[in-house]
N, C-alpha and C positions, 0 to 999 in steps of 0.2 A: 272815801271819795272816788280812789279809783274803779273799786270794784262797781260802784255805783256809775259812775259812766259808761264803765267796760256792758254794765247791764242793759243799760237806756241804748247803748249805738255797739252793739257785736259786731269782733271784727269781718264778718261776710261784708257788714256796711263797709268796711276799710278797705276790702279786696274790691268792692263794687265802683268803690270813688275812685280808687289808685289803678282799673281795670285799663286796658291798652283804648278802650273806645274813648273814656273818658279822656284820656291824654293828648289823644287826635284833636278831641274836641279842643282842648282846652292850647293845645300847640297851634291851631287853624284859625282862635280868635285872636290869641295873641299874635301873631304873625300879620294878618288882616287889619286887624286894629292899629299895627305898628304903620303899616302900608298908609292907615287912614289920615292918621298922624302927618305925615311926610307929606300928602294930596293936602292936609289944610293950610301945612308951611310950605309949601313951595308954593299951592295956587295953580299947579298944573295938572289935567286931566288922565296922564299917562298914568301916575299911582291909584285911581278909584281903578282904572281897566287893569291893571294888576291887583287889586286888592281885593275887588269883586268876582272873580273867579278863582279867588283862594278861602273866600269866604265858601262861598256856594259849594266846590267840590269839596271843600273840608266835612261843610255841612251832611252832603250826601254819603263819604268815605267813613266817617264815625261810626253812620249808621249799617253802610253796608258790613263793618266789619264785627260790629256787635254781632248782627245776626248771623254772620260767616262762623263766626267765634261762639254764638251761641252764650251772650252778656246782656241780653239785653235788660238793663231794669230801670223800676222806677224813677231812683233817684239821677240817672245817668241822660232819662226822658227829660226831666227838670233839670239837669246842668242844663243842656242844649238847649233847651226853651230860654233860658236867663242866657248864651253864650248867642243865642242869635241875636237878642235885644242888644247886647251892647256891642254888636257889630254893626248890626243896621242904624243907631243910633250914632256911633264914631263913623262910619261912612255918611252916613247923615250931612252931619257936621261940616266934613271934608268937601261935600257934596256943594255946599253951602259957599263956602269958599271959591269951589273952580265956576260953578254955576249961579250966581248970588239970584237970579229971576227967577229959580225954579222954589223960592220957598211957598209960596201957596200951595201947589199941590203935593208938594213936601212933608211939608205940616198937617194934610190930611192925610198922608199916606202914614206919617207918623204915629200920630193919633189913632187910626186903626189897627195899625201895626203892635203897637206899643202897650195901647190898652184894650181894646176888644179884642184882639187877635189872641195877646194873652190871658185874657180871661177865658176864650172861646179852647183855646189850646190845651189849658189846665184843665179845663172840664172833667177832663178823660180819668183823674183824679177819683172824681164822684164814682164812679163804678169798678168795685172792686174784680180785680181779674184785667183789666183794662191795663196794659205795661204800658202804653204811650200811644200816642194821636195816629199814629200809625195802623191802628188795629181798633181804632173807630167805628170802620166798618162791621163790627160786630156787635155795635151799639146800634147807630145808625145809618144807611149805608149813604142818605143825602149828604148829610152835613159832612162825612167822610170825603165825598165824590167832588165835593166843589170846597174844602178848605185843604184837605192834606192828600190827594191824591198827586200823582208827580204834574198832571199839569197845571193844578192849581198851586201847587208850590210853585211852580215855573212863574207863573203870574200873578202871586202874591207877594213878591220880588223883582222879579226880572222883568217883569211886562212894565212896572213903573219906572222901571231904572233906563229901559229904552224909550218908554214914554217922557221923560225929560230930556233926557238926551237929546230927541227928533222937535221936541218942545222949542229947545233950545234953539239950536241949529239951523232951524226950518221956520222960526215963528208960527209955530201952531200949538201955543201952552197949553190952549184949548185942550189937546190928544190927552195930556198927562193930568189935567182935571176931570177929563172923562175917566179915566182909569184908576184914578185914585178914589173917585166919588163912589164909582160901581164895586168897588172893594170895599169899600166903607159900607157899603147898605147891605152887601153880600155878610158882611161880618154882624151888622145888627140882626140881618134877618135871620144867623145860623144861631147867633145866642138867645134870639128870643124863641125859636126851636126848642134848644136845649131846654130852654125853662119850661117851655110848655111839657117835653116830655116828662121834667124830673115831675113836676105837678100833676102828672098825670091826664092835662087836656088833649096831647096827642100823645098817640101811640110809638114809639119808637119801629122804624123799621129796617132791621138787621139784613147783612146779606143775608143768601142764602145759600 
């Protein structure tokens, strides 16, 4: 039985899961998360603005040190994919709590976030040689440029999270259903890209 496992997941996998980016990761939800926690029981706004820029650098520090370090793998791609859902999802929550008006475009931003986003994100999966979303652009360099380049990561987060905010504050929820809506069509219109290229109807088109 053991040898049989030992065969199915070689310890490189062990070194890969137990690797220092991994640990960031996995130290920067838990800590976030903990944050999230605290913003749903208290009902005070000061822990999301603590909790949201330990999310966010965590998120960016993983990766910078991956490739500093020269770790970057697959499976370390997909912790982080699953370690951002359940940050954004426990801020969510929290979110929920200090804000209770902002759930409409919450719940959209959810929803895209939650399920296209991660379908659109794993994609990267399907083509062998592909380490993670990051290196998309070698697939294709749209869907790259407008989901995982830094300033669409900037504002497939962060643009909603000031868009409720100013929602809030200012009486214009309006701003934050605009912003959640246009990510949402932005996310159907890249996976159904994706289908089209894996089928063949369009062409992928890689940097260069």
């Amino acid at each position: 039985m053991n040898d049989k496992a030992t065969e199915l997941a070689p310890p490189r996998l062990a070194g890969e899961l137990l690797g220092l980016p991994n640990r960031i990761t996995l130290a920067r939800t838990v800590i976030a998360m903990g944050f999230a926690v605290v913003a749903y029981k208290v009902g005070t706004p000061i822990w999301l603005f603590i909790a949201y820029p330990i999310y966010w650098f965590g998120d960016s520090l993983d990766g910078a040190v991956a490739r500093w370090r020269n770790e970057e793998t697959i499976s370390g791609a997909v912790f982080d994919v699953v370690c951002d859902r359940a940050c954004a999802f426990f801020l969510a929550g929290a979110f929920l709590a200090v804000y209770p008006d902002v759930l409409g475009p919450l719940a959209l931003f959810l929803f895209q976030f939650g399920v296209l986003d991660t379908m659109l994100t794993l994609s990267f999966l399907l083509w062998p040689g592909c380490i993670s979303p990051n290196y998309f652009f070698r697939i294709d360099k749209p869907i790259y440029k407008y989901n995982w380049s830094m300033p669409a990561k900037a504002l497939n987060t962060g643009g909603v999270v000031v868009s409720l905010v100013l929602g809030h504050n200012f009486g214009i929820m309006w701003l934050a259903y605009i912003v959640a809506s246009a990510l949402l069509v932005l996310k159907v219109v890249s996976l159904t890209r994706v289908l089209r290229i894996l089928t063949g109807r369009v062409a992928a088109a890689p940097a260069t």
